[in-house]
C-alpha positions as CSV (number, residue, x, y, z in Angstrom):
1,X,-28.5,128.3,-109.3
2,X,-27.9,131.7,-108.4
3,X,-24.7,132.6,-106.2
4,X,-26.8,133.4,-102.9
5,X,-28.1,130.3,-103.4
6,X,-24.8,128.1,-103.8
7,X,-23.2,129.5,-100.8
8,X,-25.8,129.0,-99.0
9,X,-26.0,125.3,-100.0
10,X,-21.9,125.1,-99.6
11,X,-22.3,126.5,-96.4
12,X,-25.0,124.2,-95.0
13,X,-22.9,121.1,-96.3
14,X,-19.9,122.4,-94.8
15,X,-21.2,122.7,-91.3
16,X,-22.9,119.4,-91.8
17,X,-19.6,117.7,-92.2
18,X,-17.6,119.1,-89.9
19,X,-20.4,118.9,-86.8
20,X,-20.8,115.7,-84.9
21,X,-24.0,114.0,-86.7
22,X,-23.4,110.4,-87.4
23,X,-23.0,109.3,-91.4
24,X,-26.3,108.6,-92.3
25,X,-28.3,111.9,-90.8
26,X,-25.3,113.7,-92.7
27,X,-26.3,112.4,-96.2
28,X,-30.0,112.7,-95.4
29,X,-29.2,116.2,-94.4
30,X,-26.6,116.7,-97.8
31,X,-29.9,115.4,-99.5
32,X,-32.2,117.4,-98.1
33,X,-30.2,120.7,-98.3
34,X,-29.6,119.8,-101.8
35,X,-33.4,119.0,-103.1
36,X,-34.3,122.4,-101.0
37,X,-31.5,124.0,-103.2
38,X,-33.0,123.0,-106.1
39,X,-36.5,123.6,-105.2
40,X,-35.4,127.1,-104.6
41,X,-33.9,127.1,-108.7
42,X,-37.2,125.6,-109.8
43,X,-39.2,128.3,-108.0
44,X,-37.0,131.1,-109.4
45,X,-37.9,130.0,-113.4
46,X,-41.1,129.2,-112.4
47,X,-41.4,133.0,-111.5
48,X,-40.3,134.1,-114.4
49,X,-42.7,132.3,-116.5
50,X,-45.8,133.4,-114.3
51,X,-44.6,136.7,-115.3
52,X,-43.4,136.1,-119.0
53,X,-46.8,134.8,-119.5
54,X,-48.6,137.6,-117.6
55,X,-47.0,140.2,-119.7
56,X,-49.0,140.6,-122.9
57,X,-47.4,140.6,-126.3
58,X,-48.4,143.4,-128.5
59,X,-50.2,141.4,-131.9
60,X,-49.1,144.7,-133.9
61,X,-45.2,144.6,-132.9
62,X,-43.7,143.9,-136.3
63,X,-46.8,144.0,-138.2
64,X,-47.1,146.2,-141.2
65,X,-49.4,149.0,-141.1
66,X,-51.0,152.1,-143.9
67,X,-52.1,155.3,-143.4
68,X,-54.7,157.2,-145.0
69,X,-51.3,159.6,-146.1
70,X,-48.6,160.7,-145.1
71,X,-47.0,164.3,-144.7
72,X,-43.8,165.1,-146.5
73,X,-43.3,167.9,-144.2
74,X,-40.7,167.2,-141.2
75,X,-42.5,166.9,-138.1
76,X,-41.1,165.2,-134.4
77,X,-39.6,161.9,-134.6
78,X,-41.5,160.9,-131.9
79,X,-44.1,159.8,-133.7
80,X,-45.3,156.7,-135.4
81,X,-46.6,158.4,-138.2
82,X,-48.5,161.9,-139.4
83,X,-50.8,162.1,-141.9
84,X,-52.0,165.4,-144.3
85,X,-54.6,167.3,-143.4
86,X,-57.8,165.7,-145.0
87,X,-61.1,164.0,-144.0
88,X,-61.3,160.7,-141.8
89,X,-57.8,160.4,-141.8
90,X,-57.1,156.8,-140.7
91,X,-54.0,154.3,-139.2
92,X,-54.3,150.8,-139.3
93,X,-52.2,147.6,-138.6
94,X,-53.1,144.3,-140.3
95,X,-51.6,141.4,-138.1
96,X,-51.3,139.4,-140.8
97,X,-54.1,136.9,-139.9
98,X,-57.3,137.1,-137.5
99,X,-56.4,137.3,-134.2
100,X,-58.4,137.9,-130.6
101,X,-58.3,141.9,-129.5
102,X,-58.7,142.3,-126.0
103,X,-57.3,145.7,-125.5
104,X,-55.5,148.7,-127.6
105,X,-53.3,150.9,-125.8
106,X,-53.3,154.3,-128.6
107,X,-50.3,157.2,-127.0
108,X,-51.7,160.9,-128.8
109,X,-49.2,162.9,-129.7
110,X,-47.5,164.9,-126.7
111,X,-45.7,167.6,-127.6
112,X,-48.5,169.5,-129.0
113,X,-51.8,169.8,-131.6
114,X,-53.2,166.8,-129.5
115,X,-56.7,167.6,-129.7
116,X,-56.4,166.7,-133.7
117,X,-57.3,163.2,-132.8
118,X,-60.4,163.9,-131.7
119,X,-62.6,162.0,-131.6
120,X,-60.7,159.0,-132.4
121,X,-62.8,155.7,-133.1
122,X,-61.2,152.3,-133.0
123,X,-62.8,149.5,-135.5
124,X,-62.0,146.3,-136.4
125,X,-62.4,144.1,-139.8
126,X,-61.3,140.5,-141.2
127,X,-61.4,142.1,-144.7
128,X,-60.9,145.4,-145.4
129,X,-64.3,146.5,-146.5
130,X,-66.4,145.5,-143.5
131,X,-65.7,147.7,-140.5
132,X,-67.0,147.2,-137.1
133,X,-66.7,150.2,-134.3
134,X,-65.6,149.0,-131.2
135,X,-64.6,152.5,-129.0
136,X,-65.0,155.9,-129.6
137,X,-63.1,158.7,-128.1
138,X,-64.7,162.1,-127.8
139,X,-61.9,163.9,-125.5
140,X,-58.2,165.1,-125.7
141,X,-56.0,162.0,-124.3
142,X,-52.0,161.6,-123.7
143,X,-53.3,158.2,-123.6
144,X,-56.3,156.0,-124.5
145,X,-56.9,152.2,-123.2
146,X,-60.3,151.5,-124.8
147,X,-62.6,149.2,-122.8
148,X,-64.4,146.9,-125.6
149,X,-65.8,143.3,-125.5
150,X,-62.6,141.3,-127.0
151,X,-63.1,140.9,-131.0
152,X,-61.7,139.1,-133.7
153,X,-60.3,140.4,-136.6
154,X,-57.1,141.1,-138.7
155,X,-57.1,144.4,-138.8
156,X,-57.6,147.2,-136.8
157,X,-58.6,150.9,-137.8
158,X,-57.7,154.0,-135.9
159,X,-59.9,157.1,-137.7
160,X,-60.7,160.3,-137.0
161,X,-64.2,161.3,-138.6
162,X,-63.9,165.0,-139.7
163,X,-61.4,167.2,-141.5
164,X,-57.7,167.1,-139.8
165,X,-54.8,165.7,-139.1
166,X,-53.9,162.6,-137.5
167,X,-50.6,161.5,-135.6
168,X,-49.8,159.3,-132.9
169,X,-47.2,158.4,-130.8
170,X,-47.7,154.7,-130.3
171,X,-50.1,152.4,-130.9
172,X,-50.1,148.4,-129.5
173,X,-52.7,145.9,-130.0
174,X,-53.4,143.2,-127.7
């Protein structure tokens, strides 16, 4: 019970046992002060699990993920990875077993040469070798929140179709 709460309680009990109320309307009222106490606790966790349970859980945190290749070259430690310059570069996560995507939530790069992910397609496979488009994004973006009917699948494909680079700040599946 947190402390507002508890001298709040303390306090209610307190005046109900020093003020003139007979016996038995002060224990109804110690009762009643009490289960309101409590209701108050219950509401408080129950608040925090509407919102743990609103909050979605990113199905890539942890997961391992590949590029298409990597660049040697030092570049900002911002991002999540950079690739060389070649075509359809590509990032992808496999979350380790099919799961429902409802949304991706894909940060460019910020601090410069954004337009190399463009445009960006998002696709989706159980296996690997069968790939299955789900967004395409044909402008510069800080940040991109494709809208797609939710999918299942294991693994999920970030690709740029030409020649380039490709590097990202964040990416999270949900």
């Amino acid at each position: 019970m947190g402390q507002l709460t508890r001298s709040a309680v303390a306090a209610m009990l307190r005046k109900a046992e020093t003020s003139r109320v007979p016996p038995l309307l002060r224990r109804r009222l110690r009762r009643l002060v009490l289960a309101a106490g409590l209701m108050a606790l219950g509401l408080a966790a129950s608040s925090k699990t509407v919102v743990h349970l609103l909050t979605p859980t990113d199905l890539a945190a942890g997961k391992l993920w590949r590029t298409s290749s990597a660049l040697s070259a030092a570049y900002s430690a911002r991002m999540l990875f950079h690739t060389n310059e070649e075509m359809n570069p590509w990032f992808e996560i496999d979350l380790g077993e099919i799961k429902l995507i409802r949304r991706l939530y894909i940060k460019n790069r910020t601090d410069s040469n954004g337009e190399r992910a463009v445009p960006l397609v998002a696709e989706l496979s159980n296996d690997r070798s069968n790939w299955h488009l789900v967004a395409r994004r044909e402008s510069p973006f800080a940040i991109w929140e494709p809208s797609f009917t939710p999918s299942e699948a294991r693994y999920v494909r970030l690709r740029v179709p030409r020649v380039t680079f490709l590097h990202l700040e964040q990416v999270k599946v949900y």
